[in-house]
DRENMARVEX-109512 format. One record per atom (N, C-alpha, C): atom name; residue in one letter; x, y, z. Coordinates in pm, whole numbers. Example, Ala and Ser with C-alpha at 12.3 -4.5 7.8 and 13.67 -1.06 7.14 Angstrom:
2
lummar:N; kedo:A; px:1319; py:-569; pz:780
lummar:CA; kedo:A; px:1230; py:-450; pz:780
lummar:C; kedo:A; px:1320; py:-330; pz:780
lummar:N; kedo:S; px:1285; py:-225; pz:708
lummar:CA; kedo:S; px:1367; py:-106; pz:714
lummar:C; kedo:S; px:1290; py:3; pz:787
END
This chain:
66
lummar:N; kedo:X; px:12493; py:12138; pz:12272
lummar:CA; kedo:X; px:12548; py:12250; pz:12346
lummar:C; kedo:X; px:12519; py:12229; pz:12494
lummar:N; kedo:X; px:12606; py:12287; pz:12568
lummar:CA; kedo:X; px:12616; py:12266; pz:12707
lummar:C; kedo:X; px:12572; py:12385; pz:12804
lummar:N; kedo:X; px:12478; py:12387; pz:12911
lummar:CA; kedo:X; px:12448; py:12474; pz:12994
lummar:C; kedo:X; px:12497; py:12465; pz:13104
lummar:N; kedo:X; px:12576; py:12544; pz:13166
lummar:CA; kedo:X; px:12623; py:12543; pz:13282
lummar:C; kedo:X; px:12513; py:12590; pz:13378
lummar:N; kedo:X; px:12448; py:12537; pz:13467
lummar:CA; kedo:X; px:12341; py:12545; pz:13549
lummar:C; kedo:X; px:12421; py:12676; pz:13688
lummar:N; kedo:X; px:12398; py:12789; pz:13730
lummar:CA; kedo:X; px:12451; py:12840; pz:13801
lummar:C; kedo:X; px:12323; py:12823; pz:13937
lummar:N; kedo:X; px:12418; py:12795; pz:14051
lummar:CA; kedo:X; px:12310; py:12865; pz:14186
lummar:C; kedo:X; px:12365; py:12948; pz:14205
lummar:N; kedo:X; px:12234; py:13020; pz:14255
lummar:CA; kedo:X; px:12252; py:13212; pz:14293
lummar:C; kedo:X; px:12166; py:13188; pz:14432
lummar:N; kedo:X; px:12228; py:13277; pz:14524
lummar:CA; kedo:X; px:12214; py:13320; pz:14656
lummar:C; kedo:X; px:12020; py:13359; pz:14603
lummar:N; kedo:X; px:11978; py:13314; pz:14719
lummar:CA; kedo:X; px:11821; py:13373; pz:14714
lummar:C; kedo:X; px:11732; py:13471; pz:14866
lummar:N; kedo:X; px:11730; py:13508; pz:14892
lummar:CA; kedo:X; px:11629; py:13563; pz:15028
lummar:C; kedo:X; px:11575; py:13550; pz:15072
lummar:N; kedo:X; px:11531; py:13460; pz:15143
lummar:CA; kedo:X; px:11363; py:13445; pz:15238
lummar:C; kedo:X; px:11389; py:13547; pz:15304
lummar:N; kedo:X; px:11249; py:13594; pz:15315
lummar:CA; kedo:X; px:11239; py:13732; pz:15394
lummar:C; kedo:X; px:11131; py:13665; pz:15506
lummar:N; kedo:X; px:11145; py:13525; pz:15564
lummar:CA; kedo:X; px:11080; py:13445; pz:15634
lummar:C; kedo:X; px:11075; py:13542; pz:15758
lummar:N; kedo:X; px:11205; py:13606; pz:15789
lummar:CA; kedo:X; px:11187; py:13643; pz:15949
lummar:C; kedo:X; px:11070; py:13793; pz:15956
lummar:N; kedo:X; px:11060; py:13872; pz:15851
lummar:CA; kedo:X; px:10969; py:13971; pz:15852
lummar:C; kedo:X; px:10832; py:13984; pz:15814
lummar:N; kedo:X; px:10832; py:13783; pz:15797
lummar:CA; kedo:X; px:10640; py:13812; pz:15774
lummar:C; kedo:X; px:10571; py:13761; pz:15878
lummar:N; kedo:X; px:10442; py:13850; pz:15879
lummar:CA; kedo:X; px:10329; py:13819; pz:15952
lummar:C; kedo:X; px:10212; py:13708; pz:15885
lummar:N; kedo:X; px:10198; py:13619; pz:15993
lummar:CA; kedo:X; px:10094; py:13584; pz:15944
lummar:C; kedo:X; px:10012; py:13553; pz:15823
lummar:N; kedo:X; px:10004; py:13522; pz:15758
lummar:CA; kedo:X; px:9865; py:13533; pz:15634
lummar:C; kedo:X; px:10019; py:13563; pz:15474
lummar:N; kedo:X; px:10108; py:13601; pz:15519
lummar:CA; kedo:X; px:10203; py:13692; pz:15383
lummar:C; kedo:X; px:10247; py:13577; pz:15331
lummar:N; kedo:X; px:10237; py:13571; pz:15172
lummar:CA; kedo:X; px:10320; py:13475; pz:15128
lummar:C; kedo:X; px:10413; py:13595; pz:15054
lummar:N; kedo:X; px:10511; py:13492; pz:14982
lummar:CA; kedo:X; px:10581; py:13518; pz:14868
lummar:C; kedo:X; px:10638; py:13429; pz:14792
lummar:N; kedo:X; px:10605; py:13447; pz:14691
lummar:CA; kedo:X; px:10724; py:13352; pz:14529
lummar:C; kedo:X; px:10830; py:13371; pz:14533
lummar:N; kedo:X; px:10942; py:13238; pz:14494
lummar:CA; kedo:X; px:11049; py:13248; pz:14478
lummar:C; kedo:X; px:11041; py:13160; pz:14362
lummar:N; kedo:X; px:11076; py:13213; pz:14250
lummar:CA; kedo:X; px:11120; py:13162; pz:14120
lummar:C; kedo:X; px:11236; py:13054; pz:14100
lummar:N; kedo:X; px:11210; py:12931; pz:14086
lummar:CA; kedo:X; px:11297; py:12824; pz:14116
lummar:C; kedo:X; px:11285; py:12661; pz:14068
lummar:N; kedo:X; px:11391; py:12635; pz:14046
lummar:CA; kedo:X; px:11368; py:12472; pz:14015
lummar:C; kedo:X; px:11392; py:12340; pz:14098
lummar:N; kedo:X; px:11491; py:12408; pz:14191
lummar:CA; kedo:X; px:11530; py:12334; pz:14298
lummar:C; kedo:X; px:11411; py:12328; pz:14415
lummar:N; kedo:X; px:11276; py:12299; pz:14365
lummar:CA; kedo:X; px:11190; py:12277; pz:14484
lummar:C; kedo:X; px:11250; py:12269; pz:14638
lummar:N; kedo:X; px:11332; py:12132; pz:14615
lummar:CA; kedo:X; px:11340; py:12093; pz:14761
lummar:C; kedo:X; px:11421; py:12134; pz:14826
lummar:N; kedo:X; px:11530; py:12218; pz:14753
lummar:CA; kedo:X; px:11649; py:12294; pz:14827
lummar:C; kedo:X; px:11567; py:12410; pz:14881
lummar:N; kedo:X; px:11463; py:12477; pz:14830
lummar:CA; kedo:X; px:11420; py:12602; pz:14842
lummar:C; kedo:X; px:11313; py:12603; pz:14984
lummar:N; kedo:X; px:11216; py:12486; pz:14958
lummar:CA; kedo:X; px:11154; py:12386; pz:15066
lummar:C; kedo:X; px:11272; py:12380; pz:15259
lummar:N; kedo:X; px:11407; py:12286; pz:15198
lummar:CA; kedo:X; px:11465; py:12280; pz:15284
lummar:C; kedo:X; px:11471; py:12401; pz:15389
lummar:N; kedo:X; px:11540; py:12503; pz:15300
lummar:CA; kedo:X; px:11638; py:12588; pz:15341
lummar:C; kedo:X; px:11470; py:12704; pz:15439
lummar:N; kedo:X; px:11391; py:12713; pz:15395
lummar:CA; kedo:X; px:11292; py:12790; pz:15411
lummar:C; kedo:X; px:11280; py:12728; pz:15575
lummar:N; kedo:X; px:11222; py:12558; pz:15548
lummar:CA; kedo:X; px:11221; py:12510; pz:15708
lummar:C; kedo:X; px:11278; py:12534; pz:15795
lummar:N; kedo:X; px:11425; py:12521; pz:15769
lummar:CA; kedo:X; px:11522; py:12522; pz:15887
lummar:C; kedo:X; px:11480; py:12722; pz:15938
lummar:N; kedo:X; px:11489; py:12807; pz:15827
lummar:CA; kedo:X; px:11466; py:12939; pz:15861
lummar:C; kedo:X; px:11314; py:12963; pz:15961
lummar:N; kedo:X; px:11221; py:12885; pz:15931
lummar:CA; kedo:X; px:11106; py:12916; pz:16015
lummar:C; kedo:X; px:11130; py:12810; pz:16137
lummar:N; kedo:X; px:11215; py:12758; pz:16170
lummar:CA; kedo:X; px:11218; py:12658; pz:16297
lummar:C; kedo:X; px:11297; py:12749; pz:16334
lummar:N; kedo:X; px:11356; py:12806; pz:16314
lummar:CA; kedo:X; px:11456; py:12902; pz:16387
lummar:C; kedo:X; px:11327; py:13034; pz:16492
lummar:N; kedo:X; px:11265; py:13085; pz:16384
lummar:CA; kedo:X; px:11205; py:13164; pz:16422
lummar:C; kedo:X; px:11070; py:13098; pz:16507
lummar:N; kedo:X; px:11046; py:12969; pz:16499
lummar:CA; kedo:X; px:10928; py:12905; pz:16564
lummar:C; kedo:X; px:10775; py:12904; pz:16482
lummar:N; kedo:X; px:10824; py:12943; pz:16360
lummar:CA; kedo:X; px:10678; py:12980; pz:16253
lummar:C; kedo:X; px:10658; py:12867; pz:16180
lummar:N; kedo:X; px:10493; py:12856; pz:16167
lummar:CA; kedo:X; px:10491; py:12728; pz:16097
lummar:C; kedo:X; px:10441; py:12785; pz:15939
lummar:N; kedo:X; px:10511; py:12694; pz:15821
lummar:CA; kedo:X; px:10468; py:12771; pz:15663
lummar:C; kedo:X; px:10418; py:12677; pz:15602
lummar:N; kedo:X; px:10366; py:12684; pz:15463
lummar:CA; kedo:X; px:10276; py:12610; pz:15410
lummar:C; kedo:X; px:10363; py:12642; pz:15289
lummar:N; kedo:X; px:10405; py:12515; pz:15209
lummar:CA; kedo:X; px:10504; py:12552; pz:15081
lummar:C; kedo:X; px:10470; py:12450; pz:14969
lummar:N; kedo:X; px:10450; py:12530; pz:14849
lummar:CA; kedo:X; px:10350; py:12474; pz:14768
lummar:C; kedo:X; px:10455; py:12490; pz:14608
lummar:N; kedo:X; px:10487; py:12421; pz:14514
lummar:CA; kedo:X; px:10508; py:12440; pz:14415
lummar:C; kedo:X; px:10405; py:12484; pz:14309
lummar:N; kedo:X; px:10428; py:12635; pz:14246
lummar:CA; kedo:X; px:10319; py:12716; pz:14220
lummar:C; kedo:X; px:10383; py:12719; pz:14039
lummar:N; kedo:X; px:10325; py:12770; pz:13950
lummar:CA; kedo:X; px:10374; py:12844; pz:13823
lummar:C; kedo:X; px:10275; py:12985; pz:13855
lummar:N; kedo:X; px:10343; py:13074; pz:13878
lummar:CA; kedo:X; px:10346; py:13225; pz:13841
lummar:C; kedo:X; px:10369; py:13305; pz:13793
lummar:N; kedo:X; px:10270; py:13393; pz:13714
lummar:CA; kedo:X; px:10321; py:13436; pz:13552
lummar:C; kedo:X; px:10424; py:13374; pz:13457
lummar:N; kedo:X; px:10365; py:13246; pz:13454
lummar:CA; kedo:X; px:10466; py:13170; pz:13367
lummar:C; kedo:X; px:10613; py:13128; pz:13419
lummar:N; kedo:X; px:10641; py:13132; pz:13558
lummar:CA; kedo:X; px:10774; py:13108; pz:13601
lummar:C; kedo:X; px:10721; py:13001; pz:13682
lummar:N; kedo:X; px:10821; py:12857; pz:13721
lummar:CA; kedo:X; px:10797; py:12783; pz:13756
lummar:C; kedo:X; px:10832; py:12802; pz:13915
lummar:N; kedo:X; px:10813; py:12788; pz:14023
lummar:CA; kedo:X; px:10884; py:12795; pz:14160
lummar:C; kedo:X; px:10771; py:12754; pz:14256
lummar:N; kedo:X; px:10785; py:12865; pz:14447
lummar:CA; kedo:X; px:10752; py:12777; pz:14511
lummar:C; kedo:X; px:10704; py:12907; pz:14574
lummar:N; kedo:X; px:10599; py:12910; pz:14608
lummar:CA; kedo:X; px:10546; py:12987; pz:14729
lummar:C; kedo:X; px:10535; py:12966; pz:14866
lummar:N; kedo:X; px:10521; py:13069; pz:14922
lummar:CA; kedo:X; px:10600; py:13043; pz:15076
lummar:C; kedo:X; px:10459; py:13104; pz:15174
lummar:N; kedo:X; px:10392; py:13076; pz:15263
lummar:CA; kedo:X; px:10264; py:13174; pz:15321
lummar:C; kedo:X; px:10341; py:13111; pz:15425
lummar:N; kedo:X; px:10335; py:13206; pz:15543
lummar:CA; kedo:X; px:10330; py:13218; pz:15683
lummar:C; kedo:X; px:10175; py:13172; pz:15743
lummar:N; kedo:X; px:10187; py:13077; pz:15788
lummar:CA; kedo:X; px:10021; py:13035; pz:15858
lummar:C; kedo:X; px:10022; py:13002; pz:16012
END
């Protein structure tokens, strides 16, 4: 049987954190999620720390503002 893999639009809410805030994004595409996050904090001039995490059992990537 065949799975059609869908991408779905996701949110960094990169431009409204301070400092110290992370957040999870539930995901498999590490490096798309990685990418897309960079270009968003070079925009804003913030530097992030991005880590592939499992959280409550979901595989993805956490994001901290540092």
């Amino acid at each position: 049987m065949y799975y059609m893999i869908m991408k779905q639009p996701i949110e960094l809410p990169i431009a409204s954190m301070d400092k110290g805030d992370s957040f999870f994004v539930p995901c498999i595409e590490y490096d798309e999620v990685r990418r897309e996050a960079a270009l968003i904090a070079k925009d804003f001039k913030f530097d992030l720390r991005i880590e592939r995490v499992v959280h409550n059992g979901f595989y993805g990537v956490r994001i901290w503002r540092i």
